[in-house]
C-alpha positions in Angstrom: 0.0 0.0 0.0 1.5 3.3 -0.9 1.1 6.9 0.9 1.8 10.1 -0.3 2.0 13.6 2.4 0.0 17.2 1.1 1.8 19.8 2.9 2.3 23.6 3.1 4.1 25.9 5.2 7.0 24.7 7.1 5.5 21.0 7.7 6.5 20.6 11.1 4.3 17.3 11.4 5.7 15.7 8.9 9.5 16.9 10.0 8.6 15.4 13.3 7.2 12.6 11.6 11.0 11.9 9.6 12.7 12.4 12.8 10.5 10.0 15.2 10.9 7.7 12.1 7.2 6.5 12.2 6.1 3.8 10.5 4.1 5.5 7.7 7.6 6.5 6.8 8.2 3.5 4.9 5.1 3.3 2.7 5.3 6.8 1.6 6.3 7.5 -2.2 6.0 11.0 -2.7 5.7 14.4 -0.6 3.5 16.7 -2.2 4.3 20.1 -1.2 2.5 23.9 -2.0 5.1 25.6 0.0 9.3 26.8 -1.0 9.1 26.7 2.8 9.4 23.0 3.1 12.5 23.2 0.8 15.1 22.4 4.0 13.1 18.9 4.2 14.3 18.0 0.7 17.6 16.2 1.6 16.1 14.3 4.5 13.1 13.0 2.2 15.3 12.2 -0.7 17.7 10.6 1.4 14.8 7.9 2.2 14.2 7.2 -1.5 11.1 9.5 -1.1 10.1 11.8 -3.9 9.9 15.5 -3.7 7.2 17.3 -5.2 7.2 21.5 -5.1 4.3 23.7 -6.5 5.0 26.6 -4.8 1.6 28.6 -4.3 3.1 32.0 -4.8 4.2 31.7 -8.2 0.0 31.0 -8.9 -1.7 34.0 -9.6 -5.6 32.9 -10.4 -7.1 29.4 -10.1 -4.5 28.4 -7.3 -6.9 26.0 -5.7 -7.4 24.0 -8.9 -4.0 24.3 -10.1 -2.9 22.9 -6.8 -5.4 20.2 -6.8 -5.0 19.2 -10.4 -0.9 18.7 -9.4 -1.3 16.3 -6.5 -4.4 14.3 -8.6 -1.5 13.8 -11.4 1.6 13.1 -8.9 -0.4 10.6 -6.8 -1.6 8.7 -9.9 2.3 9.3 -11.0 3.2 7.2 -8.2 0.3 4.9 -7.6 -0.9 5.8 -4.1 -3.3 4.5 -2.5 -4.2 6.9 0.2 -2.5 10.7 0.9 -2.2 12.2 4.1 -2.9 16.1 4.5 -1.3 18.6 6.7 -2.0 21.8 3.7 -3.9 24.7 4.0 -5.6 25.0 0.2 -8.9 23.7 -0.4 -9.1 20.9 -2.6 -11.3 20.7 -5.2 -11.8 19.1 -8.7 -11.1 15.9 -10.3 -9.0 15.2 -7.4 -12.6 14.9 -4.9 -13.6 12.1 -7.1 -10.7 10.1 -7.9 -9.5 10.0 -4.2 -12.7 9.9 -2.9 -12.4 8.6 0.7 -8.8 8.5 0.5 -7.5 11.6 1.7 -7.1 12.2 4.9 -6.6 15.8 6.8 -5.8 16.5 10.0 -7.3 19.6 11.6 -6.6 20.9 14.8 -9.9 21.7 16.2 -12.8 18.8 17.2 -15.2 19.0 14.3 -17.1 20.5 13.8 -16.5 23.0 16.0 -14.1 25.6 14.8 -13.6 24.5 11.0 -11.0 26.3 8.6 -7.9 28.7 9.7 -6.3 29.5 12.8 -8.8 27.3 14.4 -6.8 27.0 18.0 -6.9 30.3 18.2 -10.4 30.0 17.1 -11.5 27.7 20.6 -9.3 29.9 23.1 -11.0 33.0 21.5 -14.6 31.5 22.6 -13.4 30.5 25.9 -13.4 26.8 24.8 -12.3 24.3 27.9 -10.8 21.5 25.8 -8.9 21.4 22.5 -8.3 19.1 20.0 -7.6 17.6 16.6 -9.5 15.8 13.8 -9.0 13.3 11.3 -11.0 13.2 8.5 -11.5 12.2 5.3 -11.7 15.3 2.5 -15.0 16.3 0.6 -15.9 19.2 -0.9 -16.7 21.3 1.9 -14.5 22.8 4.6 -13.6 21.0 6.9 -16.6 18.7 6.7 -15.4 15.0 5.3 -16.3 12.0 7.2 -14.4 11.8 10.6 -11.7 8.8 11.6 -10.4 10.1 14.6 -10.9 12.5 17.3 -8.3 13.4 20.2 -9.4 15.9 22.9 -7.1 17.7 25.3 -7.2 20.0 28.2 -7.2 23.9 27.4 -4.3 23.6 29.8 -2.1 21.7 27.8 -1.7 24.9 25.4 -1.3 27.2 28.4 1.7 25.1 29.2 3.2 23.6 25.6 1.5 25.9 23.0 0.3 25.0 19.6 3.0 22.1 19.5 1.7 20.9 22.7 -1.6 20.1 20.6 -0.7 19.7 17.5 1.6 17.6 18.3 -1.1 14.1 19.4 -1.9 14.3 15.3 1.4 12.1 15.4 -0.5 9.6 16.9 -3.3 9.6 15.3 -1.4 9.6 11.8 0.2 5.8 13.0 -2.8 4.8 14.3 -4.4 5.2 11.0 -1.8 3.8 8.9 -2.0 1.0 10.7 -5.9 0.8 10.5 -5.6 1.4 6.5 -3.5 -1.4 5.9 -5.3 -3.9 8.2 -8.4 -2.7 6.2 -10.2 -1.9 9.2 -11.6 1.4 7.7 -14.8 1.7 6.4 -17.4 4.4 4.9 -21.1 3.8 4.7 -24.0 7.0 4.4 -21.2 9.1 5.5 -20.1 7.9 9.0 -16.7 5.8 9.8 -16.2 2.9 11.3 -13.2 1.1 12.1 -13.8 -2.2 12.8 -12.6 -3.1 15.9 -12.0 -0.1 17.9 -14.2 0.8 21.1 -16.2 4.2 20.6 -17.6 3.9 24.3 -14.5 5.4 26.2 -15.6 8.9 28.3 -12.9 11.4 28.8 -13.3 13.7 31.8 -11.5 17.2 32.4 -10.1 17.3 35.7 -10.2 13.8 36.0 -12.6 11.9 38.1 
C-alpha cells in the first residue's frame, strides 16, 4: 500500500514525523508540497528514497486552488498511491474529490465540527473553549466537513503550558494509528459515518479527571 504527504508551510508534522521515524515512513512515495518553505526537508526526504514534489503557491496568480489540486491528482496517480495524508492549508477541489474519494485524509486541529478552517486554536481559546483538540477526517468538498476517523481531545491547559506544539503535536499519533488501520483494512465508509472495525467508541474522557 502506498502513501503520499500534502503539505504547506513549514510542515512541522511531517518533520517530526522523519525524525520519530514513524512507520508510515516506509510506505510513503512521494511528498506533495504547496510551500518553497518546506524546501530544508528536501535532503532528508530524498535521502529515504522519497520523492519531492514543489508547486509553490506564490508563483499562482488565479485558479490556485485547482492548479494545486489538479498537481497532487497527477503526482499521486504518478506514483500509484493508495491513500494521501494532508497537513496543507488550500482547499481541494476538482477531479482530485472524485478520484480520491475517501482517500485523503486531513488533520485539523480543532474537534469538528466545531471551529472548521484557519487559525482554528486560536479559534476555541477566543470563545473561551475548555478543551482542544484535533480531527481526522477524510476530505470532501466542503470545509472541513469529510467523514471523521479520529478524534483526540485535550485539556485547554495543555496549550497554556506547551502551545500550539503541545496540541498539535497528538496528530502524530493519530497519523500511525491510521496507517496501521488502512492497511489492516479496518476502515470503512457507509451513508457518511466511519467505522473502524474493531475499535471501542464507548471510552468517556473527563477534564479534571474523576
Amino acid at each position: 500500500m502506498n502513501f503520499a504527504f500534502y503539505v504547506s508551510g513549514k510542515a512541522s508534522r511531517l518533520r517530526k514525523a522523519l525524525a520519530e521515524n514513524l512507520a508510515v515512513m516506509q510506505d510513503v512515495k512521494v511528498i506533495f508540497s504547496d510551500d518553497a518553505e518546506t524546501a530544508y526537508l528536501e535532503d532528508e526526504i530524498v535521502k529515504r528514497g522519497i520523492d519531492y514534489v514543489l508547486l509553490d503557491y506564490k508563483a499562482i496568480q488565479h485558479n490556485r486552488n485547482s492548479i494545486i489540486s489538479d498537481a497532487l491528482l497527477n503526482t499521486l496517480k504518478a506514483h500509484k498511491v493508495d491513500y494521501c495524508f494532508c497537513f496543507g492549508r488550500h482547499l481541494l477541489k476538482g477531479s482530485l474529490l472524485k478520484e480520491y474519494e475517501n482517500r485523503i485524509i486531513n488533520f485539523h486541529p480543532a474537534i469538528l465540527p466545531s471551529f472548521p478552517g484557519i487559525n482554528s486554536i486560536d479559534q476555541a481559546l477566543e470563545a473561551n473553549a475548555s478543551v482542544l483538540g484535533n480531527t481526522a477526517h477524510f476530505i470532501d468538498e466542503g470545509m472541513d466537513t469529510g467523514p471523521i476517523i479520529l478524534q483526540n481531545i485535550v485539556s485547554a491547559e495543555v496549550f497554556k503550558e506547551a502551545g500550539y506544539d503541545g496540541v498539535m503535536d497528538y496528530q502524530l499519533l493519530m497519523l500511525d494509528k491510521i496507517h496501521a488501520w488502512l492497511k489492516e483494512n479496518r476502515i470503512s465508509v457507509k451513508d457518511g459515518k466511519v467505522l473502524v472495525q474493531g475499535s471501542d467508541y464507548r471510552v468517556p474522557a473527563f477534564f479534571p479527571s474523576l
